[in-house]
C-alpha positions in Angstrom: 82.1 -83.5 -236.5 81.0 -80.2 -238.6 79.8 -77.8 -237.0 76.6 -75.9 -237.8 79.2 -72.8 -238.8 81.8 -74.8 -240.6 78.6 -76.1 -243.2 77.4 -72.6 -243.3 81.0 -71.0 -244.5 81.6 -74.2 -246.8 78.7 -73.1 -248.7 79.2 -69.5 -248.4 82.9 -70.0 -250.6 81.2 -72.3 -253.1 78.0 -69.5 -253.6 80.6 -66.7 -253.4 82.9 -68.1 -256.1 79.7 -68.3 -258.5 78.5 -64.6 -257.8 82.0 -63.2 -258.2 82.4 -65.0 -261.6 79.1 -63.3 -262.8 79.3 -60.2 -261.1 82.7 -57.6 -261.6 83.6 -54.9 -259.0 82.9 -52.2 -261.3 78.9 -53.7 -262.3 78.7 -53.3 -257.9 80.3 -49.9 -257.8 77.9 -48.2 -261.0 75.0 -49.9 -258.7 76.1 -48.3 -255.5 76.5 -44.9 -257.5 72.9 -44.7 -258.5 71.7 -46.0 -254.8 70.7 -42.4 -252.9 69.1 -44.1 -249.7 71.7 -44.9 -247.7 71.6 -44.2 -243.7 74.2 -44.3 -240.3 73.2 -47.0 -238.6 76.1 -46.7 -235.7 74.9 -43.0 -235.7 71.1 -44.0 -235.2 72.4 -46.4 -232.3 74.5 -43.6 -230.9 71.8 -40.9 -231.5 69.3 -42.5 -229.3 71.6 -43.5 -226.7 72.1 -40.1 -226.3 68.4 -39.4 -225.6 68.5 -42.1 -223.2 66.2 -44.6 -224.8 66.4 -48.6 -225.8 67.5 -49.3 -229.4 65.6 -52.2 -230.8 67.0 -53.9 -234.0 64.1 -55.8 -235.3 65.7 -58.8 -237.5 63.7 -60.1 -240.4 64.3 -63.4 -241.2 62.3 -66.6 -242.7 64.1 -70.1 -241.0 67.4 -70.4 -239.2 69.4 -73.8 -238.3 68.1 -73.8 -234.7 64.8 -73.1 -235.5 63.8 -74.2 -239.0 61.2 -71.9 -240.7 60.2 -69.5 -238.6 57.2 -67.8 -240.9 55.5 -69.6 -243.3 53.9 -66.7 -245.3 56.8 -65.0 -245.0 56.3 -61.4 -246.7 59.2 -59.0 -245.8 58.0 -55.9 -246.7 55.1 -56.4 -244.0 57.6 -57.1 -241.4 59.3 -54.6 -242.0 56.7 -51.9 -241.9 55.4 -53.5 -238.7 58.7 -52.7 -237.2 58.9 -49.2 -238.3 55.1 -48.9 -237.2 56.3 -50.0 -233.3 59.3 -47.7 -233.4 62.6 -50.2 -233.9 65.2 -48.0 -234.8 67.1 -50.3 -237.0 66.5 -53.7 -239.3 68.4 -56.7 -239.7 67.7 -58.4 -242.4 69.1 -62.1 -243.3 70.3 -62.3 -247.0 72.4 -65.4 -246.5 70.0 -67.7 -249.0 70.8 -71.4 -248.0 70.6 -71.6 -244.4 68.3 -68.8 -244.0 66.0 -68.2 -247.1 67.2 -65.2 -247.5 67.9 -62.6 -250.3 70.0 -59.8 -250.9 66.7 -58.2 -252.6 64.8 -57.8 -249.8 67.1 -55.3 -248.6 66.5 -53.0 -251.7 62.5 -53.4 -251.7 62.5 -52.4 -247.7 64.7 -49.7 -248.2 62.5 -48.5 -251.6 59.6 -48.4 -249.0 61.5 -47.7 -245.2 63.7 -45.4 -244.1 65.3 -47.2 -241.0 68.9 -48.0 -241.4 69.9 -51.8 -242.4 71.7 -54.4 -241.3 72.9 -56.7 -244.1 73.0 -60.1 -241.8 75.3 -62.7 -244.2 78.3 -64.6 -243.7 80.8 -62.3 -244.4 84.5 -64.2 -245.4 85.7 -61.9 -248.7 85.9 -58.3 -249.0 84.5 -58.2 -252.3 81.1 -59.2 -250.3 81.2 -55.5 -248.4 80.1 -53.5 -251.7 78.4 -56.3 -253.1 76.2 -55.9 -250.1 76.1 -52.5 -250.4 74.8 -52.3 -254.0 71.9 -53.8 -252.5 71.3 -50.7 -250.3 72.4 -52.1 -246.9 74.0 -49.4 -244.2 75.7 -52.2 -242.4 77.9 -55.4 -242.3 78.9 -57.8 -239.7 81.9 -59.9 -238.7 81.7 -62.8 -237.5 84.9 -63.3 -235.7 84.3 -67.1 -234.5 84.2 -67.7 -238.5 87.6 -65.7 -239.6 91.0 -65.4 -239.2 92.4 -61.7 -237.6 93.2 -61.3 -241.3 90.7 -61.7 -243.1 88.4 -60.2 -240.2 90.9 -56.9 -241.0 90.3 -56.6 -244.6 86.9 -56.9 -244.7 86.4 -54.2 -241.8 88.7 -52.2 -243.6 86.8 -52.7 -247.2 83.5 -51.7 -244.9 85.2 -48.2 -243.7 85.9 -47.6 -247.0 82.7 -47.7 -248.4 81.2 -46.1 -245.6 79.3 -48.4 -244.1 78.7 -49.2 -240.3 80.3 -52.5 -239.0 79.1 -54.9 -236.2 82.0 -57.3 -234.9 80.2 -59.6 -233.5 81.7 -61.7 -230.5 80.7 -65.0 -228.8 83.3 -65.3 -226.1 86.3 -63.1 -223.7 88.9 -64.2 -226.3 86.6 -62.8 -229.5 85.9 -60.0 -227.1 89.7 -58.5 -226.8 90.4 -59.6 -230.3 87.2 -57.1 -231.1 88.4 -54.0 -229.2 91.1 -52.9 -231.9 88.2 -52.9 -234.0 87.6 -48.7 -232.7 84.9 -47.6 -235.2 82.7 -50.4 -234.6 80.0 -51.6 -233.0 79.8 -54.5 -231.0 77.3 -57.5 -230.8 77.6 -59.9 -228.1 75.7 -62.7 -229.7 74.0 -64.9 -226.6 74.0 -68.3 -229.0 77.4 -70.4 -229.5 76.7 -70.5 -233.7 79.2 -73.6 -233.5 76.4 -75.9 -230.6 73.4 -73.4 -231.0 73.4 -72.9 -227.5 72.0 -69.8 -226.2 72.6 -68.4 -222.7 72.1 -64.7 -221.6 75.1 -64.8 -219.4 77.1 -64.5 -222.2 75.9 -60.4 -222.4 77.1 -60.7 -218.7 80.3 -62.5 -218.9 81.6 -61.0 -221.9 80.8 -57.2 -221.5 83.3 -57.2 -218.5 86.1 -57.4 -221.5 84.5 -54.4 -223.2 84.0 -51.5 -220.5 86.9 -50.1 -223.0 85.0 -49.5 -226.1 84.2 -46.3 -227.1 81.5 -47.7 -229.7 77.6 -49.2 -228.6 77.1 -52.5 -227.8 74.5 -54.9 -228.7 72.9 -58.1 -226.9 71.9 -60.4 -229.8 70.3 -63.9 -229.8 68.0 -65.3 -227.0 65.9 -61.8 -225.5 62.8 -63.8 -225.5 60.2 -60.7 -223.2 60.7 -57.8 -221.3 62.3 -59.5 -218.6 65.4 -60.8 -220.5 66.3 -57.5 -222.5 65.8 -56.0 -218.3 68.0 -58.5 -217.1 70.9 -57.9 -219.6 70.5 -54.1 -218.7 70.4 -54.5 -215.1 73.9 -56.4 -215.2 75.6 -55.0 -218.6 74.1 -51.5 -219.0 73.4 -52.8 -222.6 70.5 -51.1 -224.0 70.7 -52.4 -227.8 68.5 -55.3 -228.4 69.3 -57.0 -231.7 65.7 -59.4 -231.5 64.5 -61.6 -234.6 62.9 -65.2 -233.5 61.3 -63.7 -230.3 59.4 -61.4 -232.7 58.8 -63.5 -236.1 57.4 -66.5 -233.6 55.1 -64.0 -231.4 51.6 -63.9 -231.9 51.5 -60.3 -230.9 54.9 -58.9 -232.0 53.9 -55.1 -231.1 53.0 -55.8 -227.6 56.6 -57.7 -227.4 58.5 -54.8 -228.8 56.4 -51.8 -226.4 57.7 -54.4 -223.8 60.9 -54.6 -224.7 61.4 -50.4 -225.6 59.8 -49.9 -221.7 62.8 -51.5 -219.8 63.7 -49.0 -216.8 66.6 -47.3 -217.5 
């Protein structure tokens, strides 16, 4: 049976082939050229680890596969400002248009109005996606390493250096873990929900951290921090204090209150 991931990158190849027939290399590098907004998110991450705070990376998103639509008047701009108004350091934002409903241009109208350093959250399988997403405006990728090969999971980290963005590997179990740790100028994000069942468990920050004490990079705990006692938990075993939150905070009826909550852990 196909998984929920397998569908996902199946689509990915046959909306990817389309854009790159429309869209040259050199149209995406004249766009990045006149783009002046760009920001370090591994540098933010780093910046207020160093002033020993909790990084919150507020994800903007209208539906995912687990949980159908999420926000039904879904208006990204005010989500975004309502994260920058309760201090999240950084934004995810989903761009990946099938699965998601989401769009590419919604990273260019929050960064015409924000300055908070962006995530572009997409299925990333091609290199020629990395300055594609760029042109956009987005300060970071991620790898998805459950949905590549160690080669292709190179070249796109590679084409990501190069264009000076910040890279998240992102890992769901010990093997993903040690393949991630020759990844050296990345962050990354332990994702707490199996993308192939859906499954979400916290121990997975727990379990898998154990195979990262060795990265020099931060860390993130992603997926499944539902309150203030979850993101505590994952500190209080992992020492993890980047919280990358979207469905906790899109489905709350008081979304500031959850994110004071979550900033507040004890450290």
């Amino acid at each position: 049976m196909e998984n929920i991931l397998e569908k996902i990158i199946k689509q990915k190849k046959e909306d990817l082939k389309t854009i790159k027939e429309t869209i040259s290399l050199n149209t995406i590098e004249n766009k990045i050229k006149s783009i002046d907004s760009f920001l370090d998110f591994k540098k933010t991450l780093i910046n207020n680890h160093e002033l020993k705070k909790v990084s919150l990376i507020a994800e903007i998103k209208k539906a995912s596969p687990s949980a159908g639509i999420i926000v039904k008047d879904f208006d990204h701009l005010k989500i975004a400002n309502l994260y920058c108004n309760n201090n999240a350091v950084c934004l995810s934002v989903l761009t990946e248009e099938k699965f998601f409903l989401g769009n590419p241009n919604y990273i260019t109208d929050i960064k015409k109005k924000i300055k908070l350093p962006v995530l572009a959250k997409d299925f990333f399988i091609d290199p020629y996606q990395v300055p594609y997403s760029k042109s956009f405006g987005c300060d970071c990728i991620i790898i998805i390493l459950s949905a590549l090969s160690e080669n292709q999971a190179d070249e796109i980290y590679d084409e990501a250096l190069k264009n000076k963005l910040s890279v998240i590997v992102e890992v769901h179990d010990e093997n993903e873990a040690e393949r991630a740790l020759k990844y050296n100028e990345a962050i990354i994000g332990i994702n707490n929900r199996d993308l192939k069942t859906l499954n979400v468990s916290l121990e997975n920050s727990v379990r898998i951290k154990k195979k990262l004490t060795s990265h020099q990079g931060p860390l993130i705990s992603e997926s499944g921090i539902k309150n203030q006692k979850d993101a505590q938990y994952i500190y209080d075993n992992t020492g993890i204090k980047n919280f990358l939150i979207g469905e906790s905070l899109l489905a709350n009826g008081e979304p500031s209150k959850l994110i004071k909550d979550i900033l507040s852990i004890s450290l």
